[in-house]
PANU-429228 format. One line per field, with one value per atom (N, C-alpha, C): residue number from 0; residue in three letters; atom name; x negated, y, z. Coordinates in pm, whole numbers. Example, Ala and Ser with C-alpha at 12.3 -4.5 7.8 and 13.67 -1.06 7.14 Angstrom:
2
resi c(0 | 0 | 0 | 1 | 1 | 1)
resn c(ALA | ALA | ALA | SER | SER | SER)
name c(N | CA | C | N | CA | C)
xx c(-1319 | -1230 | -1320 | -1285 | -1367 | -1290)
yy c(-569 | -450 | -330 | -225 | -106 | 3)
zz c(780 | 780 | 780 | 708 | 714 | 787)
***
This chain:
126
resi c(0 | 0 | 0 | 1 | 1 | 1 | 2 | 2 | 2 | 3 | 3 | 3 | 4 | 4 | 4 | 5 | 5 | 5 | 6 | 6 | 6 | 7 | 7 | 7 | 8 | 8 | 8 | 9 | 9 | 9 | 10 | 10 | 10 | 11 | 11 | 11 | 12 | 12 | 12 | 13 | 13 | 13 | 14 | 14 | 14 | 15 | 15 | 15 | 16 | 16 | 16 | 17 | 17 | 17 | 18 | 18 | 18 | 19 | 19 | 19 | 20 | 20 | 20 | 21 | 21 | 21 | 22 | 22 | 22 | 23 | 23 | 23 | 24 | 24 | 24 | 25 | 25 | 25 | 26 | 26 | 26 | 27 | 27 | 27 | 28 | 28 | 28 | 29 | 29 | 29 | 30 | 30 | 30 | 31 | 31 | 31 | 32 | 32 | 32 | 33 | 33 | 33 | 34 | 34 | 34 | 35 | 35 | 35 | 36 | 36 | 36 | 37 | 37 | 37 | 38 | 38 | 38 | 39 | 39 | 39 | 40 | 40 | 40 | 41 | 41 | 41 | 42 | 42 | 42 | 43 | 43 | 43 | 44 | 44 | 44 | 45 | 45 | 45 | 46 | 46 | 46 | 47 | 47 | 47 | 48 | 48 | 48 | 49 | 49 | 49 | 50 | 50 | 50 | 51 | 51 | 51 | 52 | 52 | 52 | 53 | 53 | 53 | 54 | 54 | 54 | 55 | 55 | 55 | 56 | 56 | 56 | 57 | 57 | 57 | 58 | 58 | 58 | 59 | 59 | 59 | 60 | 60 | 60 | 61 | 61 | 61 | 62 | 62 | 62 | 63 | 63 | 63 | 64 | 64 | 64 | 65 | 65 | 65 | 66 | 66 | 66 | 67 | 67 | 67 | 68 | 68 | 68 | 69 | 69 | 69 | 70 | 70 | 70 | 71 | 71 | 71 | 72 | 72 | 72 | 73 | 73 | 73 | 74 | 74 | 74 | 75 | 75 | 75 | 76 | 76 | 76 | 77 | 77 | 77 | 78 | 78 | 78 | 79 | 79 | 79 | 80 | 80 | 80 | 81 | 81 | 81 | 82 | 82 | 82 | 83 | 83 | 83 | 84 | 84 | 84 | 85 | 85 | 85 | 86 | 86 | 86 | 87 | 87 | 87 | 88 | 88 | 88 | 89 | 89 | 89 | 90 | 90 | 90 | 91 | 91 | 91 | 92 | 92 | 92 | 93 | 93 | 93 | 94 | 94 | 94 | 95 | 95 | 95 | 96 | 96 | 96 | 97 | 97 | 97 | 98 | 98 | 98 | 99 | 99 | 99 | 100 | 100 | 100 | 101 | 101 | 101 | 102 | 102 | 102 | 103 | 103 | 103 | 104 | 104 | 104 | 105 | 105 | 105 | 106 | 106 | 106 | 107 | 107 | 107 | 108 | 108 | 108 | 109 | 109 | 109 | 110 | 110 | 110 | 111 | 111 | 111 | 112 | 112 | 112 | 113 | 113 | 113 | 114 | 114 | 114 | 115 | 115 | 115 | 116 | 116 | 116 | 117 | 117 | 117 | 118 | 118 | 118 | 119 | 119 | 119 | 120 | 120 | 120 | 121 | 121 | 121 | 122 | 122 | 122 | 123 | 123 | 123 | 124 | 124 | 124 | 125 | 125 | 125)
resn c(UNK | UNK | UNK | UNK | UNK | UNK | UNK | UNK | UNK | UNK | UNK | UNK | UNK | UNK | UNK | UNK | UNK | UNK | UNK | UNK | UNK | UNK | UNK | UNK | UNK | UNK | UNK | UNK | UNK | UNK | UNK | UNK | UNK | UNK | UNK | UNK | UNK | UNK | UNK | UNK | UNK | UNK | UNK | UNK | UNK | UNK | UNK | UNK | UNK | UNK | UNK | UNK | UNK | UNK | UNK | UNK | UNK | UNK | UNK | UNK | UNK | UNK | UNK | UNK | UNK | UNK | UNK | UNK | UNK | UNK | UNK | UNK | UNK | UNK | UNK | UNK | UNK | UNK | UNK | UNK | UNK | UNK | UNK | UNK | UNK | UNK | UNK | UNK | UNK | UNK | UNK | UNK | UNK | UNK | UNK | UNK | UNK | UNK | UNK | UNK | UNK | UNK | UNK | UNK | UNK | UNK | UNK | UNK | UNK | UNK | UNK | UNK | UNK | UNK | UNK | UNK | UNK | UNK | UNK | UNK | UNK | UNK | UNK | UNK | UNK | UNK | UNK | UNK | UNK | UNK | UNK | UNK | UNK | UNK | UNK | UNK | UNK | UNK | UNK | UNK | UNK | UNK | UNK | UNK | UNK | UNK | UNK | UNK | UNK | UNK | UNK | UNK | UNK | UNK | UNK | UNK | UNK | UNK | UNK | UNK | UNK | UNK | UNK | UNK | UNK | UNK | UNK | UNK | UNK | UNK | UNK | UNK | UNK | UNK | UNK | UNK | UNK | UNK | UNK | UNK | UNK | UNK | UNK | UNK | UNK | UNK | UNK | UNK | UNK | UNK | UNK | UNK | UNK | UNK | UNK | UNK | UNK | UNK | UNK | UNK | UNK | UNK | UNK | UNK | UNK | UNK | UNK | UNK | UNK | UNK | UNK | UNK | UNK | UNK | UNK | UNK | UNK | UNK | UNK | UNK | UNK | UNK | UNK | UNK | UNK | UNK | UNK | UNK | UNK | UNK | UNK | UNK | UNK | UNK | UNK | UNK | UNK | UNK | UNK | UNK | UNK | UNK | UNK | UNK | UNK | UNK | UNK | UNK | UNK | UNK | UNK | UNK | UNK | UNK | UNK | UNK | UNK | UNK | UNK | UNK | UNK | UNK | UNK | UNK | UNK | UNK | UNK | UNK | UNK | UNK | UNK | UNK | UNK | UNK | UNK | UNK | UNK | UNK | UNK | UNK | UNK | UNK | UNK | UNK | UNK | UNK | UNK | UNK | UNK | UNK | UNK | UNK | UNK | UNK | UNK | UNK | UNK | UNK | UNK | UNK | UNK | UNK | UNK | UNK | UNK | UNK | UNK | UNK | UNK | UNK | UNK | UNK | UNK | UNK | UNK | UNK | UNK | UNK | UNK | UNK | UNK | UNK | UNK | UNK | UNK | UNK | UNK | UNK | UNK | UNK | UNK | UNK | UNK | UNK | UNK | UNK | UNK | UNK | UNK | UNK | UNK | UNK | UNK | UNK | UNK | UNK | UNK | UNK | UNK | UNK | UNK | UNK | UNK | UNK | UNK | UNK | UNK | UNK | UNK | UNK | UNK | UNK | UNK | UNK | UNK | UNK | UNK | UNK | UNK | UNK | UNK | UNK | UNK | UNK | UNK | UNK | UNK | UNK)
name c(N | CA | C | N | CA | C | N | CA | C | N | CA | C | N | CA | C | N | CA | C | N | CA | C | N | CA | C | N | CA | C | N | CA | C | N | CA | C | N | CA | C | N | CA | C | N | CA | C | N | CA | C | N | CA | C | N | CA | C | N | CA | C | N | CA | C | N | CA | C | N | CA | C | N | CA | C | N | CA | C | N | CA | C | N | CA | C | N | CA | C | N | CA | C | N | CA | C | N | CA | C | N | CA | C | N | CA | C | N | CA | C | N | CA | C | N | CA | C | N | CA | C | N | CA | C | N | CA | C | N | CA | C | N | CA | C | N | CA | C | N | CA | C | N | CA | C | N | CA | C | N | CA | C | N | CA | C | N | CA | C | N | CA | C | N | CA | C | N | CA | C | N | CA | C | N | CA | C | N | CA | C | N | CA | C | N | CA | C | N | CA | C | N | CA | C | N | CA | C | N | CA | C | N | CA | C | N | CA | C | N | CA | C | N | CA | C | N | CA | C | N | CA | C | N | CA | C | N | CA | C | N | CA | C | N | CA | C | N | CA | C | N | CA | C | N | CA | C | N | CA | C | N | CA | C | N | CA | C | N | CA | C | N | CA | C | N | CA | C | N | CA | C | N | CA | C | N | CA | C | N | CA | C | N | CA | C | N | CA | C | N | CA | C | N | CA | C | N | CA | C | N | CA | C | N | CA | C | N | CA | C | N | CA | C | N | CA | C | N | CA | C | N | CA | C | N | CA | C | N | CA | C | N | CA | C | N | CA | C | N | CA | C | N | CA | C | N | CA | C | N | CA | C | N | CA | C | N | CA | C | N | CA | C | N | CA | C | N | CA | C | N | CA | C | N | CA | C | N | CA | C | N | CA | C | N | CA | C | N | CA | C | N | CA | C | N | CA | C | N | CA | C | N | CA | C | N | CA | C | N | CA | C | N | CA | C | N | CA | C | N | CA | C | N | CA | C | N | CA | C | N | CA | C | N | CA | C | N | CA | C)
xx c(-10498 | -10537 | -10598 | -10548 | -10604 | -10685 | -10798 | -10888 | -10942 | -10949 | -10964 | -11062 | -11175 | -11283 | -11276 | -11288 | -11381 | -11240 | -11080 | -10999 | -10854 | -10876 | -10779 | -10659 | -10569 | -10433 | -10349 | -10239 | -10099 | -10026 | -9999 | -9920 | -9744 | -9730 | -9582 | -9559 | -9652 | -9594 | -9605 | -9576 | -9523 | -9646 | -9713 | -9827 | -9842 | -9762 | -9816 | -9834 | -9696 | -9760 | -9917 | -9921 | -10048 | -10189 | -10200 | -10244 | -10324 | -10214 | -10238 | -10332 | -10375 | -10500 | -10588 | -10628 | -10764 | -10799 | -10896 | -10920 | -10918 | -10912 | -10913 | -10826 | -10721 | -10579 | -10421 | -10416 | -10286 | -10134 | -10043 | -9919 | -9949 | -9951 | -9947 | -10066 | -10196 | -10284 | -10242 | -10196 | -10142 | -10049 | -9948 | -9873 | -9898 | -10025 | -10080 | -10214 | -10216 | -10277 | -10175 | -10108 | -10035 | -10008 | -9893 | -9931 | -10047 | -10156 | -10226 | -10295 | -10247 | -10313 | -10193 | -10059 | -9943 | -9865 | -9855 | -9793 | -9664 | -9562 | -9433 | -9498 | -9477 | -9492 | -9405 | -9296 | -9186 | -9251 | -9319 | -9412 | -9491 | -9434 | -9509 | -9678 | -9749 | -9883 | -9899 | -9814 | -9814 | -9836 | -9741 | -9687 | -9795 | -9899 | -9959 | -10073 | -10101 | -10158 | -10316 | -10406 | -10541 | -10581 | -10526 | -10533 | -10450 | -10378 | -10328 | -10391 | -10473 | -10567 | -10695 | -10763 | -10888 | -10822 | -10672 | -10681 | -10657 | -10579 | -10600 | -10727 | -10792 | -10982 | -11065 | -11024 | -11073 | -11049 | -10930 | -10889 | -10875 | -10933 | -10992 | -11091 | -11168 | -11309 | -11309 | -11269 | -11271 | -11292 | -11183 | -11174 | -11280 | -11328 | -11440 | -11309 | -11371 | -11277 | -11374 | -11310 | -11414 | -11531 | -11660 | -11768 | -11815 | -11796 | -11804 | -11805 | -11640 | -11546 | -11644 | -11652 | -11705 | -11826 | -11944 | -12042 | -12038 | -11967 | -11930 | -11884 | -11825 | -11757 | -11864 | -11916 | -12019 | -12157 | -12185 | -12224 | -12225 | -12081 | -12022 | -12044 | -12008 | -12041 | -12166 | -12261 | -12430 | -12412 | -12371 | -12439 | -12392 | -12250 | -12198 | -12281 | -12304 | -12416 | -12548 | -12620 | -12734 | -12748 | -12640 | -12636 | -12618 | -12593 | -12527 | -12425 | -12299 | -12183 | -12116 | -12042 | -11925 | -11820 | -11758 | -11714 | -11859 | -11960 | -12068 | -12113 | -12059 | -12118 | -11982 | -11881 | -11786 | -11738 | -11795 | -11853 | -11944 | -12059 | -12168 | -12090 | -12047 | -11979 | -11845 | -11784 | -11701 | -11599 | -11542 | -11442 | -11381 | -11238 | -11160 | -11222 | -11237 | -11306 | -11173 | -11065 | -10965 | -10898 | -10939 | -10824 | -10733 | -10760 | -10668 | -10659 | -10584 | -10621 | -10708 | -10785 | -10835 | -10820 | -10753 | -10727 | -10636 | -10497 | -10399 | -10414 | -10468 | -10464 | -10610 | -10608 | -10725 | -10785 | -10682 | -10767 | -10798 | -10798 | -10853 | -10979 | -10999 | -11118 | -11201 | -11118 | -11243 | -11215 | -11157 | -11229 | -11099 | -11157 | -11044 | -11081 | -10928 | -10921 | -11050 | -11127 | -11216 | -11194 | -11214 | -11140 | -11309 | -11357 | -11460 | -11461 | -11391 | -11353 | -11453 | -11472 | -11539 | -11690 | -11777 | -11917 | -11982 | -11942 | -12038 | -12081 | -12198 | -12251 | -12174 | -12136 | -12048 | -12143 | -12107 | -12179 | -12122 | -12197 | -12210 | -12158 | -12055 | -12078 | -12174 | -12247 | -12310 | -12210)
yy c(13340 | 13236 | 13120 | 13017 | 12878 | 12815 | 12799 | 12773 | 12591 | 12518 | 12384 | 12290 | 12245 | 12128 | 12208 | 12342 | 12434 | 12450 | 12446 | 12443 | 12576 | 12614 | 12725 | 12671 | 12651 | 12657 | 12706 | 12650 | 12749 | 12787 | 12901 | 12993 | 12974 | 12920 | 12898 | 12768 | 12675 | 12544 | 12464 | 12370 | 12309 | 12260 | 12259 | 12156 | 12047 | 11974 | 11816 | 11806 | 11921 | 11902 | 11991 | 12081 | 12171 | 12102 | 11967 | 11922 | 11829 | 11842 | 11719 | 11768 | 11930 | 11969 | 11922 | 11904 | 11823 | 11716 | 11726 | 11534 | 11438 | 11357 | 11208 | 11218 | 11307 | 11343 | 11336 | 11213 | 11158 | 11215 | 11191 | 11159 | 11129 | 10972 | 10925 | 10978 | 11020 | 11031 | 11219 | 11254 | 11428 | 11392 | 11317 | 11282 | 11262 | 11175 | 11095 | 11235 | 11315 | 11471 | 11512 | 11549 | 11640 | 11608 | 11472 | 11353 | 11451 | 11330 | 11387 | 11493 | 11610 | 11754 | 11825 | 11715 | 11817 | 11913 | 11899 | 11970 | 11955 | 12032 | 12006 | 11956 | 11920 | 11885 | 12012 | 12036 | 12108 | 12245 | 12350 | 12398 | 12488 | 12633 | 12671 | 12712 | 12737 | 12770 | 12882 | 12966 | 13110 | 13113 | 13021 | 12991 | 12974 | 12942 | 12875 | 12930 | 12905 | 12994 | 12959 | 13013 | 12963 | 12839 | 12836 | 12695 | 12574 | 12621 | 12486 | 12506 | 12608 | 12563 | 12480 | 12506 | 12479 | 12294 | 12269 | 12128 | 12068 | 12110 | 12097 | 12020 | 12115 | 12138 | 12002 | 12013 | 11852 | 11754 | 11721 | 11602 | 11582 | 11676 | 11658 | 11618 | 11692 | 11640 | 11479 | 11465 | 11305 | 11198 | 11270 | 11156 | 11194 | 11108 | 11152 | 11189 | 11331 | 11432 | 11491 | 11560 | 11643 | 11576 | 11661 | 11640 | 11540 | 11452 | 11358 | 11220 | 11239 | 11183 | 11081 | 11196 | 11175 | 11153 | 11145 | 11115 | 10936 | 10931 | 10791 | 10683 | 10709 | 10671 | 10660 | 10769 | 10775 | 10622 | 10652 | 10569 | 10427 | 10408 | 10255 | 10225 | 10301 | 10303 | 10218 | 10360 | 10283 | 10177 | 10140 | 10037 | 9959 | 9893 | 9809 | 9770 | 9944 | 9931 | 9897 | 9880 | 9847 | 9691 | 9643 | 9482 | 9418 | 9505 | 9434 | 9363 | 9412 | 9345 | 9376 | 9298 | 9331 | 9457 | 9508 | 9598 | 9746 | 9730 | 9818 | 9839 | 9719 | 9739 | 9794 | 9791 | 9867 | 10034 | 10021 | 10161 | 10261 | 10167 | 10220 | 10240 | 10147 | 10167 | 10273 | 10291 | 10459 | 10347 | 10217 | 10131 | 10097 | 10071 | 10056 | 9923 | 9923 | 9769 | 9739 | 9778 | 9691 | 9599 | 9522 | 9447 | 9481 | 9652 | 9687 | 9637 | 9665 | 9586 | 9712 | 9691 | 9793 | 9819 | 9712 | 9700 | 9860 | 9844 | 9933 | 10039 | 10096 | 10117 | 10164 | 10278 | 10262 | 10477 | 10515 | 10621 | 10722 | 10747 | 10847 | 10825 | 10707 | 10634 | 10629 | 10576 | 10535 | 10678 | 10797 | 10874 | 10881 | 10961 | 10968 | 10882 | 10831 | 10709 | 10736 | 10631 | 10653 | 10533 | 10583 | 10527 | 10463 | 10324 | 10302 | 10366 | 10343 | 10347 | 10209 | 10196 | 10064 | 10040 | 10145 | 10121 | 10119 | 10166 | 10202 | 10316 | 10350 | 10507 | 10567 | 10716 | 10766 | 10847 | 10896 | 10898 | 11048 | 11109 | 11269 | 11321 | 11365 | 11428 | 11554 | 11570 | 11682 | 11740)
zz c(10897 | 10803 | 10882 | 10885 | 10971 | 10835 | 10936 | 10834 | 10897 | 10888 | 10918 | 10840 | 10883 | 10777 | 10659 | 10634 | 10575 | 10422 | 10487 | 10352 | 10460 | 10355 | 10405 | 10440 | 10528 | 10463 | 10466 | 10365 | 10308 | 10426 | 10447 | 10594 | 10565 | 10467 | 10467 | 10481 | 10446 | 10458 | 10638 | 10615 | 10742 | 10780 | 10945 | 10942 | 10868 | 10907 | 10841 | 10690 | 10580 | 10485 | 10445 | 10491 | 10499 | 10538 | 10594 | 10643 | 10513 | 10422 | 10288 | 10207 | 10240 | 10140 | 10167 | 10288 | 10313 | 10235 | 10202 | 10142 | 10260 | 10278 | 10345 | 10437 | 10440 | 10513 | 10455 | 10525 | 10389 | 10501 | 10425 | 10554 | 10680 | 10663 | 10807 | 10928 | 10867 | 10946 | 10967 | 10888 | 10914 | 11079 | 10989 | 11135 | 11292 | 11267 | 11382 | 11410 | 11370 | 11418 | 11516 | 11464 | 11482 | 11649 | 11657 | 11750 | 11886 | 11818 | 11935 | 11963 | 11882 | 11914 | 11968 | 11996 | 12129 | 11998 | 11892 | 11786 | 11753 | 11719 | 11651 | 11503 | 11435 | 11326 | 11211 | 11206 | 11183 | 11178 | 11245 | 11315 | 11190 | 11088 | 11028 | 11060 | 10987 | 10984 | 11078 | 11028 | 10995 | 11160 | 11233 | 11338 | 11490 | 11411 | 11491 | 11616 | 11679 | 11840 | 11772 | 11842 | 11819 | 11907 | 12013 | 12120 | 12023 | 11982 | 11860 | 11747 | 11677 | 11551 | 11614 | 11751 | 11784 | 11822 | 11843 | 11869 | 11749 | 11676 | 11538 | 11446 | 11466 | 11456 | 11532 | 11639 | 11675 | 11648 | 11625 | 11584 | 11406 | 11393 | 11247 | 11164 | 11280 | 11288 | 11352 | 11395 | 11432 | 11355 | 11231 | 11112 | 10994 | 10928 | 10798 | 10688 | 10648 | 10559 | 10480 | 10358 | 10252 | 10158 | 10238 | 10232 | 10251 | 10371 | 10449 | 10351 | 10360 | 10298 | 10139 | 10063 | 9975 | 9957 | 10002 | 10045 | 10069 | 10184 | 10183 | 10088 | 10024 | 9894 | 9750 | 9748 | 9660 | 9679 | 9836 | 9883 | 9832 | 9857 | 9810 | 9715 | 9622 | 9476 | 9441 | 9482 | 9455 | 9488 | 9617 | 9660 | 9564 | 9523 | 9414 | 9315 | 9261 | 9149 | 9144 | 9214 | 9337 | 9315 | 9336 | 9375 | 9229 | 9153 | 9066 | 9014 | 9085 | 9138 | 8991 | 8956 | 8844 | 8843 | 8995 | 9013 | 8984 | 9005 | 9033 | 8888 | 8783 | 8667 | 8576 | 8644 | 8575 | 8564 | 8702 | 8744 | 8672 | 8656 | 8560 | 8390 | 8348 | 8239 | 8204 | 8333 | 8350 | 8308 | 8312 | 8302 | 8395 | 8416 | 8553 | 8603 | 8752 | 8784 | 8897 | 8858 | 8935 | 8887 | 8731 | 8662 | 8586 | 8578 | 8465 | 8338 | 8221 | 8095 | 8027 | 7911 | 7895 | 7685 | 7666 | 7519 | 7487 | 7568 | 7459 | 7575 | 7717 | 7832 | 7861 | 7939 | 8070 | 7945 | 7845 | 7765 | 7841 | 8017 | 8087 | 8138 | 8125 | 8141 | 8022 | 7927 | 7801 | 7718 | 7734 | 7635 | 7521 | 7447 | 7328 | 7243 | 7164 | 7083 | 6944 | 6929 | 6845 | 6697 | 6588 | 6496 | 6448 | 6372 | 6293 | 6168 | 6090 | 5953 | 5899 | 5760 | 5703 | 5718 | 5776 | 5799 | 5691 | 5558 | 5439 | 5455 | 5440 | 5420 | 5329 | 5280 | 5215 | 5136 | 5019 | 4905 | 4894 | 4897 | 4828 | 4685 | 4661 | 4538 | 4497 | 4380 | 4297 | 4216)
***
């Protein structure tokens, strides 16, 4: 079991895609591992020597992944929200702050569709 930045991975799949469980490990940067840790890419898991998981392992650590990863990001966030920035206040509001539209659009964001009805109090029958 190659275990890598604390995520198991799949023993049948190919490094580079195996590589994609990680968080902050996309394609190209799987690729550019592989690259400079001397790897076939092609190259099952299952496959693999411990002198190629431990280079693996380094050049993983190199890049901010996971924990890390997210930490950082979170980071940004505050800070946005912090400053008071329009993106930071869209944030706070759980609303897309990239320009999406948010009228007919955005319901993974805003929640399930919520209906008013007429705003009279409603009257009980006896």
């Amino acid at each position: 079991m190659a275990r890598i930045a604390g995520i198991n991975l799949a023993l049948e799949k190919r490094i580079e895609a195996a590589l994609l469980a990680i968080t902050g490990v996309g394609r190209s940067l799987a690729k550019k591992i592989c690259d400079n840790a001397k790897i076939n890419p092609d190259k099952k898991v299952k496959e693999l020597t411990e002198k190629e998981e431990e280079a693996l392992r380094t050049e993983v650590a190199k890049q901010p992944t996971e924990g890390d990863l997210r930490r950082i990001v979170n980071q940004n966030v505050k800070l946005l929200q912090d400053i008071g920035s329009y993106r930071g206040n869209r944030h706070k509001k759980r609303l897309p702050c990239r320009g999406q539209r948010t009228r007919s659009n955005a319901r993974t964001k805003r929640g399930k569709k919520m209906t008013m009805g007429s705003g009279r109090a409603k009257v009980e029958k006896k």
